[in-house]
C-alpha positions, 0 to 999 in steps of 0.5 A: 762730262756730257752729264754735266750739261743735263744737270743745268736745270737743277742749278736755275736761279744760282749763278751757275752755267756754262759758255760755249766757245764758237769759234775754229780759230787755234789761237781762239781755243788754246786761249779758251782752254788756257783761261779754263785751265782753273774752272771745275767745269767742261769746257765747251767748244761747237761748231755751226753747220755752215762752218764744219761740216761733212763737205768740209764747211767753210773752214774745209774740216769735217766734224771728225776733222775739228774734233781731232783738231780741238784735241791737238790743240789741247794737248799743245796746251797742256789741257785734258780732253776728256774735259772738252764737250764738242758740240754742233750748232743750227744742225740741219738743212741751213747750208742747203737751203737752195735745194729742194726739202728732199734733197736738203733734209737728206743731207741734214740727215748726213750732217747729224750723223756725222756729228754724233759719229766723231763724239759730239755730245750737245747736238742743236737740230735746227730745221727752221729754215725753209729750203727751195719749194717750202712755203714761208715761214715754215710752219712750227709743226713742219720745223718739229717733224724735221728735227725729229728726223735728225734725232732718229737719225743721231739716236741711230748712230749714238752708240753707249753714250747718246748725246744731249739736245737743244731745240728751237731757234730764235736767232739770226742765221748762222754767223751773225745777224743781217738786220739788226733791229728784228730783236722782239723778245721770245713771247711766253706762248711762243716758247710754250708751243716750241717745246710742245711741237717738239715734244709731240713730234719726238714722241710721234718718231718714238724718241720719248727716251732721247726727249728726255735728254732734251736740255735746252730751248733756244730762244731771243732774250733780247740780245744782239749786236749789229755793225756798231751796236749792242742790244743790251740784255734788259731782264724785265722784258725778259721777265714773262719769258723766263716764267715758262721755265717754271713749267719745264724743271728739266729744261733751260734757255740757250742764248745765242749772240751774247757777244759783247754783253756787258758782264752784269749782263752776262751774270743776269742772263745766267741767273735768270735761267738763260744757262747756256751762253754762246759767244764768238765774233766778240773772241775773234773780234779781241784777237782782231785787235791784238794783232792790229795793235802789234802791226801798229808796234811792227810798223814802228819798229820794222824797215817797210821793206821787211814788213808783213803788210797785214792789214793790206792782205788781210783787205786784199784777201777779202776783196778779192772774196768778197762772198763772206762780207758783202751781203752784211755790209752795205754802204759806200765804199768807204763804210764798206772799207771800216767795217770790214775791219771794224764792225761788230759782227767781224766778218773778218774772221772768216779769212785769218785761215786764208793761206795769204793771211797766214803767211803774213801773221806768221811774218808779223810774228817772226818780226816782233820776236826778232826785234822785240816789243818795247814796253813804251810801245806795248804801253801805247797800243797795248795797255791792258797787258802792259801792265801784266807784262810789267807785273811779271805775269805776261810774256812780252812775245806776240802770241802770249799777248794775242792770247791773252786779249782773247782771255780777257774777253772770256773772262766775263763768261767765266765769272758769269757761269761760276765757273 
């Protein structure tokens, strides 16, 4: 399936891609691989360095942890895992930037390996993050050495099925941006000297054959999303950048922070060669809705005494670890308190996994499916799929409904890839 990937170029101009689910959340993926169940295309699933890793990340699972859990998901759903490309993102010395290059980049070297050893078929290398003693920014020729580095190191351990990769970096760090407004478009000479540095490194470290499996530069078309606000994507200032994909017939662009794109957005980034869309806070984000929209029903329907008081864990879970919030909200007290909930950049995904959390989603779930959801109720804080239920086309039941939310917000990336 990992062809398919390397065929992305040859479809340039048409409305024809592929979306990346980025995200470890179970509900998350059963409901992308539920949504995808009709298209023709792989599905792809990737994690960040940060995330997975071979310390376990922040979701405390290895590469080989993840696939396996991918796949025992799929066959929960009843979807074929030979249809499922895993992929690793920002890959390189990002969760080690506080040591020294040395000791950052020989963990990299690690992390890349592991990756290509569980299966991985789409490797992003992304050294473009100075660690302790580099200088800043990190020159372009370093960043290019580096990745070829990682490449050797993912070459060495390929095997009979090498996988493909993706260069460059235009993005905010890995899960999500600090400052909004740093949004300038790629400059067309700036993605032009991107692939050449690369490509004379990888050719430096004797990997002309993996160059040319080199599928995609990642670049900024001008998307982003902050607290409460969209950059939209504007294709006549993306116009002169997509022209450098007319000097590379075998590459394409990789968006990143695509989330929450408008669906003619969506259309325009595909078409105009940014064949690699990667979403995920705008997935959990929607589940995030759901599952507050059935606390809204529980607290209706449930005596206080039995209630699973979600929403006052999930905020005690998080203040009391503050660390993967507290650095992107600023504020008073009070803003503080809305956008642990309600921003854009939901950095509320972070703690569904938390044992406390847990519990009470499952309480919160046990609840509804005792009681029942009443129509007039899903209608008042669940329209959308109140009228799927009404139709026949939706189980009334908790977790048909989350899922659900979280297809609706696929279902964009899916018209958009012709999928």
């Amino acid at each position: 399936m990992s062809s398919y990937l390397q065929q992305l170029a040859h479809f340039r101009g048409a409305q024809h891609g592929i979306y990346s689910v980025c995200s470890a959340h179970p509900w998350v993926l059963k409901a992308a691989m539920l949504r995808h169940a009709g298209c023709a295309v792989p599905l792809l699933i990737e994690a960040t360095c940060n995330q997975v890793n071979q310390f376990g990340g922040y979701t405390g699972m290895t590469p080989a942890d993840f696939r396996d859990a991918v796949h025992d998901i799929a066959a929960q759903a009843g979807f074929a895992r030979d249809r499922i490309l895993l992929g690793g993102d920002h890959l390189g010395p990002f969760p080690w930037q506080h040591l020294a290059a040395t000791e950052a980049m020989a963990r990299a070297v690690d992390l890349v390996r592991s990756f290509v050893q569980a299966g991985y078929s789409k490797i992003h290398l992304d050294a473009s993050m100075p660690c302790l003693d580099d200088p800043h920014p990190l020159p372009d020729a370093t960043i290019a050495e580096r990745a070829a580095r990682l490449c050797a190191a993912a070459e060495a351990v390929a095997g009979s099925s090498p996988p493909v990769y993706v260069v460059g970096t235009e993005v905010p760090t890995p899960g999500g941006a600090v400052d909004e407004t740093e949004l300038a478009v790629t400059a067309p000479e700036d993605a032009e000297r991107a692939i050449r540095v690369h490509r004379e490194a990888f050719a430096a470290a004797g990997l002309d054959a993996a160059w040319k499996r080199v599928i995609a530069l990642v670049v900024q078309p001008g998307v982003e999303f902050g607290h409460d606000r969209v950059h939209h994507y504007e294709p006549a200032r993306a116009q002169s950048l997509c022209g450098v994909l007319a000097n590379h017939p075998n590459l394409v662009f990789e968006a990143h922070s695509t989330d929450y794109q408008m669906p003619q957005a969506l259309a325009a980034l595909v078409r105009d060669g940014f064949a690699i869309l990667k979403v995920g806070p705008a997935l959990t984000f929607a589940m995030r809705q759901a599952i507050f929209a059935l606390v809204a029903i529980e607290e209706e329907c449930v005596e206080p005494s039995l209630q699973s008081h979600l929403r006052q864990t999930i905020e005690g879970a998080m203040l009391n670890s503050p660390g993967q919030w507290q650095k992107h909200y600023t504020g008073s007290p009070e803003e503080q308190r809305r956008l642990r909930v309600h921003s854009y950049s939901d950095r509320i995904r972070y703690y569904w996994q938390s044992a406390e959390v847990q519990h009470a989603v499952a309480k919160l779930v046990a609840n509804l499916e005792d009681c029942g959801i009443p129509e007039t109720m899903l209608s008042d804080f669940l329209p959308a799929p109140y009228a799927k239920v009404r139709m026949g086309a939706l189980e009334n039941s908790p977790i048909p409904l989350v899922l659900d939310a979280i297809g609706n917000a696929l279902d964009p990336y899916i018209a958009a890839c012709g999928c």
